[in-house]
N, C-alpha and C positions, 0 to 999 in steps of 0.2 A: 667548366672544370669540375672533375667529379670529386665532393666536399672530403676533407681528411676522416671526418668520421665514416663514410662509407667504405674506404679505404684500411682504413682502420679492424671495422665489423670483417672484411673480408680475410684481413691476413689472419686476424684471430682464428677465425672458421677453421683455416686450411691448417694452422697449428695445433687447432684440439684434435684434428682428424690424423694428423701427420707424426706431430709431436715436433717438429721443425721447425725454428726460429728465423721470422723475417725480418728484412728491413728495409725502408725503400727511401730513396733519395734523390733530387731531384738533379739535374743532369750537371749542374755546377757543384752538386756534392752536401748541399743542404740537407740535414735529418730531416723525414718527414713523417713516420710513422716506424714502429721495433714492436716488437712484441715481444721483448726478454730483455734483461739486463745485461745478460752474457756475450749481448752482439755489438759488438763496436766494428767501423772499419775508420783506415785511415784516408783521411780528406784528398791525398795526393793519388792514394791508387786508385779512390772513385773518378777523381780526375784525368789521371791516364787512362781509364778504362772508354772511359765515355769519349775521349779523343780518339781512339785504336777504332780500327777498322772491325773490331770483334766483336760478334754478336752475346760471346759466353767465354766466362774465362772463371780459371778458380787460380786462388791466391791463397795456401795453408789452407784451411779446411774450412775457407766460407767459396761459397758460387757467387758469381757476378751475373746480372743479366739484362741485357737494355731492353725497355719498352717504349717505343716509337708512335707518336701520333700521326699518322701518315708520315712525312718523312723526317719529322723531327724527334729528336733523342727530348722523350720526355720526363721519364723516370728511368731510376736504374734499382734492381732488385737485388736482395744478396740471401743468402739462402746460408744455415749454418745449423751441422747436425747428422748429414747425410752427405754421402759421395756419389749417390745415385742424382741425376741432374733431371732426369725429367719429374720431378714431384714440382721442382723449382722452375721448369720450363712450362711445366701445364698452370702454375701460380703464374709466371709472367703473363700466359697466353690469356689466362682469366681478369687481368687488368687492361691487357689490351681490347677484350670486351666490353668491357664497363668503359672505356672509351670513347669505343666506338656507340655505345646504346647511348650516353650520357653526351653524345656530340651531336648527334642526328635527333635528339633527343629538344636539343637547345637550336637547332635548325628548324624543325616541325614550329616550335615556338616562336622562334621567329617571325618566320613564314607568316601564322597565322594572324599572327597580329596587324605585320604588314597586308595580309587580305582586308582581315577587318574593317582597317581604318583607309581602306582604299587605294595603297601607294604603292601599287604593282601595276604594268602593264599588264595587260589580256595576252601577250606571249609569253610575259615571264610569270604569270601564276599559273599554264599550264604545263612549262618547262620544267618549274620547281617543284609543282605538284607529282611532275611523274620522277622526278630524282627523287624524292623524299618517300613516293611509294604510295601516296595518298590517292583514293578513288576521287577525279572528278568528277564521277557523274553521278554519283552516290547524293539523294536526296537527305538536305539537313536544315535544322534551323538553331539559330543561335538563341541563347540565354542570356540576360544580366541579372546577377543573384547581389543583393544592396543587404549585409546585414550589418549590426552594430559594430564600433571601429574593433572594440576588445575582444571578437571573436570573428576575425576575419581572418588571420593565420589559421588558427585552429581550420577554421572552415574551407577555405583551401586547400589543405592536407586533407580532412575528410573525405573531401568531392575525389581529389587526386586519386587515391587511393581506391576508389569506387570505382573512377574512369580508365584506369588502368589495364582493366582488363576488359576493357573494349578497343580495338587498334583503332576505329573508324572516331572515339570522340576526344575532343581535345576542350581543355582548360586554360584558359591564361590571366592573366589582370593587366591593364591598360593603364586605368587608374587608382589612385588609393580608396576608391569609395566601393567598385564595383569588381566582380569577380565574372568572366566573359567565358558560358559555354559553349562549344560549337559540337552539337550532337548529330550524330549520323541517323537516318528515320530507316523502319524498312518499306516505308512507300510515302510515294509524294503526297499523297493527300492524309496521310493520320493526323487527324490533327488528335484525338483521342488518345495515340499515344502520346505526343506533342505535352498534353494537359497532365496525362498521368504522371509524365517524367516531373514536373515543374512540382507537384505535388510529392514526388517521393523524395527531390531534393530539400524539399522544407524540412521531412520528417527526418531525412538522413543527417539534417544539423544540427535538429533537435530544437529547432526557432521557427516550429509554426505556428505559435502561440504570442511571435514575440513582433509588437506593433511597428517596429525597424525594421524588419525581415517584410523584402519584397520579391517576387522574382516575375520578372515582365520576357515575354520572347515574343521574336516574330513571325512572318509568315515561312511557309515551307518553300527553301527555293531546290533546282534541280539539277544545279550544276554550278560547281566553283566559284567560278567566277561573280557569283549573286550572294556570296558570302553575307558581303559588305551591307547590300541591301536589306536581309535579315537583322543585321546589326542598326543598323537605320532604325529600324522597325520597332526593333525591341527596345529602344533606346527612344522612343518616341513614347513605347506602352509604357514605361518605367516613367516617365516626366508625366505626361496626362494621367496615368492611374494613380498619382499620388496627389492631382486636380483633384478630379472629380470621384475616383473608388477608392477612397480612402481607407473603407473599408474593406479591400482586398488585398490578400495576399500573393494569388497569384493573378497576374494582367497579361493578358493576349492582346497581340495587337489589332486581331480581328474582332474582338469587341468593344472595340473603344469607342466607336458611331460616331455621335455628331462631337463627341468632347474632340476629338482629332482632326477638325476641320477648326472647333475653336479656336486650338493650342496655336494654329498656323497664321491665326488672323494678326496683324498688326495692332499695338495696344491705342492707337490715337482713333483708329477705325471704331474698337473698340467702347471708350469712351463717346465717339458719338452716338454710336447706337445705343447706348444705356441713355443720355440725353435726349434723343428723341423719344424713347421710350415711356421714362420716366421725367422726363422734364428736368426740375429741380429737384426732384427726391433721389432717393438709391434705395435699394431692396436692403442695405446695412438699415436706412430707418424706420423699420418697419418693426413694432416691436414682437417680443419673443412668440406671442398668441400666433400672432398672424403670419409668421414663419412656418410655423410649426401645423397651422391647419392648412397652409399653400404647401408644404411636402408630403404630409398623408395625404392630401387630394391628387396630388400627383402621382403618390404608392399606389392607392386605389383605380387609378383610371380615370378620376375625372367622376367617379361613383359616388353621388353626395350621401346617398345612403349607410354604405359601408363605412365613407369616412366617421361622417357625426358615431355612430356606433364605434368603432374604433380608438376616437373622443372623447365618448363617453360624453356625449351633449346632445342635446333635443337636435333635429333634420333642421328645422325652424331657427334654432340658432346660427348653427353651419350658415345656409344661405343667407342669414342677416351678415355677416361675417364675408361672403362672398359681394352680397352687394355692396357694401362699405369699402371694398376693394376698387371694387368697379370705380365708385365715385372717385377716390384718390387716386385711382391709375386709368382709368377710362380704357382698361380691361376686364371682361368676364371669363375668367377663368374654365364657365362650363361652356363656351363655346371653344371648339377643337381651336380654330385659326389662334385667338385670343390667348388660348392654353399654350398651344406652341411659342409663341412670341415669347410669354412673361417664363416659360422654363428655359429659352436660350439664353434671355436677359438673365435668370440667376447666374447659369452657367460662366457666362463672359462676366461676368461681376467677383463669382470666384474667380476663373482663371486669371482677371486683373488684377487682386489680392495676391494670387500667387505669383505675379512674377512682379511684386512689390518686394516681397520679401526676400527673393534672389539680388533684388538691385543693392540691400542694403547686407 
């Protein structure tokens, strides 16, 4: 239903242009927007009118005029001022637009969502797709844009307004945390533009600075009906990259690597392989030193040179420091095998931390 103040903006428009007083009422006779004090009609002849088989009728010197949502008498118009009826018939014809654009409008929305979230046959999403006018075959990939609760209006209207003048991309919200775009690409494989778009949306909010501002998307798919799976995707980058890249703003889901095989493991699997790993210990007790010189080695490459510099400590130290690991964990870090192990163990130790604090 298209909002009274939209309604409202319109008849004013066509009165500053016209000089013409409207007024529109809804088919039981209800006021619903005037645009002058001087226009009153009576409850009974809006009544009669909307009963009568008449599309137009004048009554003393106001025009009557029904506007019809498909076959239902939705509003009815009254026009006072002028005895010329087409100013008031090209006004009626202009709400029966905003109707139809604000109906097919909340159709597309629907639709999409229902893609999204997967509750469409494979007949009826290419059915609905071709009524609604949408390219199936049009390469796109979806977005989930997560920013703070008190600028997520705002930031919806922003995007809207931007996407507007694309017919191919559509916005919606599923839920109240996440804002869902589905962008039309002009080739299957950019992922560059893919990156660039994720990145002009930050700056279009004016929240790429702001450590709640995420926006994760996924792969490019090729045709419709793979919608869903894009949303899948993205919706897996947005959960893992707020694991492990914490430090990113924007997350693809083609860079998430080994964190996306973690995210998927069961937490009791989990748990035993930190166990065997570690035995009785966990990488929580390991103090702050020894964190902090097991992640620059990890920055580095495994480069004990660059890290101790890095550090700002003797090469000599460094390895004192790696072998004392060794001892406690009967890992060496500068062999590759060894290396891989004890950085999947931190990984699954955070990703086990983070789905602690979802339980609670």
């Amino acid at each position: 239903m298209i909002s009274n103040q939209i309604l409202q903006n319109t008849l004013d428009g066509v009165k500053k242009l016209t000089g013409i007083d409207f007024g529109l009422y809804s088919a039981d006779g209800n006021t619903l927007i005037v645009t002058g004090p001087d226009l009153s009609a009576d409850r009974e002849d809006l009544v009669r009118f909307a009963e009568s088989p008449a599309d137009t009728q004048t009554i003393g010197n106001i025009q009557f005029f029904k506007i019809h949502d498909e076959n239902r008498l939705e509003y009815i118009l009254l026009s006072i001022g002028s005895n010329d009826q087409t100013i008031g018939s090209m006004t009626a014809f202009q709400i029966q637009g905003l109707l139809i654009a604000y109906k097919e409008r909340f159709d597309k929305d629907h639709f999409i969502k229902n893609l999204l979230l997967d509750n469409l046959l494979l007949v009826d999403i290419y059915n609905r797709a071709r009524r609604l006018r949408i390219d199936a075959d049009a390469p796109r990939v979806v977005y989930i844009l997560e920013t703070p609760p008190e600028h997520e209006l705002a930031t919806v209207e922003n995007l809207k307004s931007q996407l507007d003048a694309r017919q191919g991309d559509f916005i919606t919200t599923i839920d109240e945390k996440s804002i869902i775009i589905v962008r039309e690409l002009v080739s299957p494989e950019n992922y560059a533009e893919a990156d660039a778009f994720a990145e002009s949306i930050l700056r279009s909010v004016g929240l790429e600075a702001d450590e709640q501002t995420h926006i994760a998307y996924g792969t490019i798919v090729k045709e419709i009906k793979d919608v869903s799976r894009s949303y899948k995707e993205a919706r897996m980058a947005m959960d893992v990259g707020k694991i492990f890249f914490d430090g990113r703003s924007v997350i693809a889901y083609s860079s998430l690597g080994i964190g996306r095989l973690i995210y998927q493991l069961p937490i009791p699997l989990c748990k035993m392989f930190i166990r065997e790993i570690f035995s009785k210990k966990s990488p929580d007790d390991f103090d702050e030193e020894t964190l902090t010189t097991i992640n620059k080695f990890f920055e580095n490459n495994l480069n004990v040179s660059e890290t101790s510099r890095q550090l700002y400590i003797h090469r000599n130290t460094l390895v004192y420091r790696l072998d004392k690991l060794q001892k406690s964990t009967g890992l060496d870090l500068r062999v590759f095998e060894d290396a891989i192990t004890f950085k999947i163990a931190l990984m699954v130790v955070k990703y086990m931390k983070y789905m602690e604090t979802l339980e609670y």
